[in-house]
N, C-alpha and C positions, 0 to 999 in steps of 0.2 A: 710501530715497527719501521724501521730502517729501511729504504728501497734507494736505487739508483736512478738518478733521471742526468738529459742530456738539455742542456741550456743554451749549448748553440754549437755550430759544427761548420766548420767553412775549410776548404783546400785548394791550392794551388790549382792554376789551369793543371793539362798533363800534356808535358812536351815531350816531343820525337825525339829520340837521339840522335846528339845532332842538331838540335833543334833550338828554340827560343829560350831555353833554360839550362843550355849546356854549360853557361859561362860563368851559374853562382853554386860558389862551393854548397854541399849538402848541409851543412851546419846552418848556412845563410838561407836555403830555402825553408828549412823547419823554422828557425827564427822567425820568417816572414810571415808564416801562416801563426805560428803562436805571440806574434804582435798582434795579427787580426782578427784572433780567436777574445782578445780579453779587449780591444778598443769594440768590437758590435756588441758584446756582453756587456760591456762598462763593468764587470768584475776588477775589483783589484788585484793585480797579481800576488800582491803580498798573501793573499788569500789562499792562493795555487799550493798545496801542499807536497805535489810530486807531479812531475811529467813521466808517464809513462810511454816510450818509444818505438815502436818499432823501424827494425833495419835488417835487412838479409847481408847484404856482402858487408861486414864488420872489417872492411880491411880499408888503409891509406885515411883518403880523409872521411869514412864514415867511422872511423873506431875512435880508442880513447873516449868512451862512452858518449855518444852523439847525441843521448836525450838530453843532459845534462849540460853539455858545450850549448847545445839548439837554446834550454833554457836562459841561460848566461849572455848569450848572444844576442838573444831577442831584450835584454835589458830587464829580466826580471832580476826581483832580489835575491840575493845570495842566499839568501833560505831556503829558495823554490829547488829540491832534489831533480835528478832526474836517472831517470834506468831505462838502458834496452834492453829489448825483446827480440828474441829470432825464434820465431813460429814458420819460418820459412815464405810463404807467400800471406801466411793469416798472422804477420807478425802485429800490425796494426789492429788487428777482428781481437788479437789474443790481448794486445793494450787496454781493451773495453773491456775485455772480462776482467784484468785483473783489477781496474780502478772499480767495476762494476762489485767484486767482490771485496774490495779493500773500502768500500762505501758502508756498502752492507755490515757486514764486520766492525764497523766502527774504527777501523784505522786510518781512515781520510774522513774527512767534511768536504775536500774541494781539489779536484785529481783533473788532470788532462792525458785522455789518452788519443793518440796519432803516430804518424810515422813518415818517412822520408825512408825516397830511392833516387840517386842520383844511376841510374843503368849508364849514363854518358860518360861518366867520370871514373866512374867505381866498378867498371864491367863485371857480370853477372859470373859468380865462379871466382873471383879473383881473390876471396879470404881464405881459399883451398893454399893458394901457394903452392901448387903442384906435387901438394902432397894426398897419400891417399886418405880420407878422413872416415873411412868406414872398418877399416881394420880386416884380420884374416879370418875373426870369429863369425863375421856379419857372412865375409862370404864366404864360409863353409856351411852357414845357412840355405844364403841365396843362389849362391852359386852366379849369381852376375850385378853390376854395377847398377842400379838403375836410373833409368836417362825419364824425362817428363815426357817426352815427342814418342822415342818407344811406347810407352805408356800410352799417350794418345792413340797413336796407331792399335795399340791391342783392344784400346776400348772399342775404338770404331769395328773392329773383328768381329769383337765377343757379342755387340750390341746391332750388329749387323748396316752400318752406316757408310752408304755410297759416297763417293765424293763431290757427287751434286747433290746431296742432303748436305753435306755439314758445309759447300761453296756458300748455299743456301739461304743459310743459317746465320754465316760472317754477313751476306749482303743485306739483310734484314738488322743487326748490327748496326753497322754505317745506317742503312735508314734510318733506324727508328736513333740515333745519335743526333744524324744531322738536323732530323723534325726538332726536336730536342733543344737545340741550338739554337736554331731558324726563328723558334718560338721563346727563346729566353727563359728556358727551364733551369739551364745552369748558372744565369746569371747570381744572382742570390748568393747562392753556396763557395762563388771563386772572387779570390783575393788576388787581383792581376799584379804582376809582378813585372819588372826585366821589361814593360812595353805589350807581354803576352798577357791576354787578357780571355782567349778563350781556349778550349784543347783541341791540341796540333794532331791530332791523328785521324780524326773523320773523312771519310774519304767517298766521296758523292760522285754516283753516276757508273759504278763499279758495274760489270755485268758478269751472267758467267760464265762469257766465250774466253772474258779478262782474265776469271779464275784459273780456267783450265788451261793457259800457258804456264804458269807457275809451277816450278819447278818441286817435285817433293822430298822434305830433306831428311827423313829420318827412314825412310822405307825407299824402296824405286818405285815407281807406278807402274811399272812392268811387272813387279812381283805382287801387287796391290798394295801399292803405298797411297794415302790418301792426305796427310798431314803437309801442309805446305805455309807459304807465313802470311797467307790471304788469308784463310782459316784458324789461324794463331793470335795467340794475344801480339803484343806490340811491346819491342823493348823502348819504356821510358824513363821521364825522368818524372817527378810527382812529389808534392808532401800536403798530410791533410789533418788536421785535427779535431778535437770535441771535447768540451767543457763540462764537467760531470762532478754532479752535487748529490745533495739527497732533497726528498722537498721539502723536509725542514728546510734544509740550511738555505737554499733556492730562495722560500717565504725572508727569510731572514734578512737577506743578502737583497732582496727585492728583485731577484731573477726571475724570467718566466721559463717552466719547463718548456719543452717540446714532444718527449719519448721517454716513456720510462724502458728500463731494460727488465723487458719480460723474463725473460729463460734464456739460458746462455751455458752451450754445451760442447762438448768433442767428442771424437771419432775417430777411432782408428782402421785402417783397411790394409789389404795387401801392400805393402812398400815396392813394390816392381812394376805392378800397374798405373800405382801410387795414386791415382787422379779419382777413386772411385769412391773415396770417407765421405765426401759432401750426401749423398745417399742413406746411409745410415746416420749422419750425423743430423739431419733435416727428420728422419723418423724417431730420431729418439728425442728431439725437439718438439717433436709436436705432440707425442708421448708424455713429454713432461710437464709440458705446456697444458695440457689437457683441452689444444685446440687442433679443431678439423682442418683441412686441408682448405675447406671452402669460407674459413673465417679470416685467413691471410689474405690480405689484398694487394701486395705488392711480393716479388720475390727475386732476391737479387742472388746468381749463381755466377760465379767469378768464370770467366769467358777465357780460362788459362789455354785450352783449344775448345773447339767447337765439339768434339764429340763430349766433353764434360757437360754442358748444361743439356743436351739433348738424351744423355745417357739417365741424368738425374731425370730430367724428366719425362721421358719414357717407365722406369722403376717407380717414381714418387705420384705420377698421374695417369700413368698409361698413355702417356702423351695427348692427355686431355685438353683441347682445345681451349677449355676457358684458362686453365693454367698457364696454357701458353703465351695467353695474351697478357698473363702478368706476372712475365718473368722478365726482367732486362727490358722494364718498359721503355728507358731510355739509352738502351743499347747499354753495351758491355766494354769489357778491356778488347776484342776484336778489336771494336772502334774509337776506342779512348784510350786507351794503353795500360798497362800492368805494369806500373811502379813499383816492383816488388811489397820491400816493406810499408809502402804508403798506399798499398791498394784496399787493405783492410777498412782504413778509415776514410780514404778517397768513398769506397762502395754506400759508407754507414752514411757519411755526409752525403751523399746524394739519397739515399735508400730516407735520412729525416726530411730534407727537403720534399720528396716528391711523396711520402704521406703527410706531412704538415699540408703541402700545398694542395693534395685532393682528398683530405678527410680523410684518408685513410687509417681504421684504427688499427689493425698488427701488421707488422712486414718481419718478413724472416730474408736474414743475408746466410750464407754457408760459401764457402769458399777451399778448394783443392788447397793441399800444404805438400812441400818437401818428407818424406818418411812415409807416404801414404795413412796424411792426419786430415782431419776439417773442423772449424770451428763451424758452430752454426748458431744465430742467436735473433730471437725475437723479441720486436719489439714492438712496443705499445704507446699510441698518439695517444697524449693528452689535453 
């Protein structure tokens, strides 16, 4: 029987905007990590049957299909395809499912999926062109536009979360990031680039007299606004990849696994809330998975704002303290930043690193998407 496994996974530091990675076009950053994705494999690339890409803002220089140009650039052979994907923030998560399922299926032997965000170069929103891309029909539905920050704010309402819980929450973030760092957990997994060699957004020593200056920008805190960009993921720049075989072809090829891809699911929820599928998508995973909640050992929940993972986990454990401790053990996009398209595979390649390096056999990633979607998918150390 045909299964999907991952053979190795390595990504780019993740730069500030702004910052150490502002100055290489996004083609050149995907190129970079899918050079280093097949020199630590020793896979031949002629081998690579398609890159699959994720990318959110498909405008300037991330369009004109960027999995493809990334491929070409990085000096693969003219054979090696490449396609993007816009899942919106789970554009990358949605990469692995589809190599994961094009494995399966038997229409790849040998697929890369990952993703690149250049947020510096290619600002967030800018493949709208300032047109409207939801049409009259959506909102004679909705009856309003929906924004991600609103959306946060309504969680934190519905789910009852002060703004010294979710301050809290980022600073624990930064902590558990910078231990992380301090102890060369990320080394391993990042391919330094441009001189930067570890991620630019960790921010040590934060308190929360420091939060609560910060100004809130999607509510007023006079009206009880709570969302501010201490509590917010971080707009960066990022690209991250993963090398995916079957274990035949792995045996063949004399690859060593790492993870096979256990289950691998979506979700849909309210689109105006929009940040709430990771919830459902995580129960119907482990639903399908036919595993308990206390069998996963690591759980990565995309840190798009602070009340997302604490909503998930409030709903999925009752905010049960052992869960807690192993959710974003190595801190989140808070404190590492949300490369849009490249935080899918940014999350996985860390989520294989840190169960390859502590035995851990399932870990489950889920992640908030544009449309009120979530990928969720577990995986299994081998």
């Amino acid at each position: 029987m045909r299964d999907a496994v991952i053979v190795e996974a390595v990504r780019s530091p993740v730069g500030k905007r702004k910052g150490g990675l502002a100055g290489i076009h996004p083609t050149d950053l995907s190129a970079h990590v899918l050079r280093s994705l097949v020199e630590r494999s020793g896979v031949d690339p002629a081998q690579i049957e398609d890159v699959i890409w994720g990318c959110v803002s498909q405008s300037g220089e991330q369009t004109f299909d960027i999995g493809r140009n990334a491929a070409l650039a990085a000096g693969f052979p003219e054979t090696v395809t490449g396609v993007t994907v816009d899942r919106q923030c789970g554009s990358s998560q949605q990469s692995v499912h589809f190599a994961a399922a094009g494995l399966i299926a038997g229409q790849y032997d040998v697929a890369v999926a990952g993703g690149v965000e250049s947020m510096t170069r290619v600002p967030m929103g800018s493949s709208r062109q300032d047109q409207d891309p939801l049409g009259s029909d959506f909102a004679a539905r909705y009856g309003v536009a929906p924004n991600q920050g609103v959306g946060a704010e309504m969680i934190a309402e519905k789910w009852g979360f002060s703004r010294t819980q979710l301050d809290e929450f980022a600073l624990l973030s930064h902590e558990r990031a910078a231990q992380a760092q301090d102890e060369g957990r990320f080394e391993g997994q990042i391919a330094p680039i441009a001189g930067v060699s570890a991620d630019e957004g960790i921010r040590r020593g934060g308190t929360l007299e420091g939060l609560a200056q910060l100004k809130t920008v999607f509510k007023d805190a006079d009206q009880g606004g709570v969302i501010h960009a201490g509590n917010s993921s971080q707009i960066s720049d990022g690209s991250a990849a993963l090398l995916m075989t079957t274990s035949e072809k792995a045996k063949e090829l004399g690859l060593t696994p790492i993870a096979r891809v256990h289950t691998a699911v979506l979700a849909g929820a309210d689109p105006v809330i929009m940040l709430t599928a990771p919830i459902p998508a995580t129960q119907k995973a482990l639903t399908r998975s036919g595993l308990s909640l206390d069998e996963i050992g690591a759980f990565e929940v995309n840190e798009a704002f602070a009340p997302v993972p604490l909503a998930w986990l409030a709903d999925i454990a009752g905010g049960d303290g052992d869960v807690a401790a192993r959710l974003n053990p190595n801190g989140g996009a808070i404190a590492l930043g949300h490369p849009l398209g490249g935080s899918g595979a940014r999350i996985m390649t860390t989520l294989v690193h840190h169960m390859r390096d502590n035995g851990i056999r399932y870990g489950l990633q889920t992640m908030c998407e544009g449309g009120g979607q979530a990928n969720a998918t577990i995986l299994e150390l081998l």
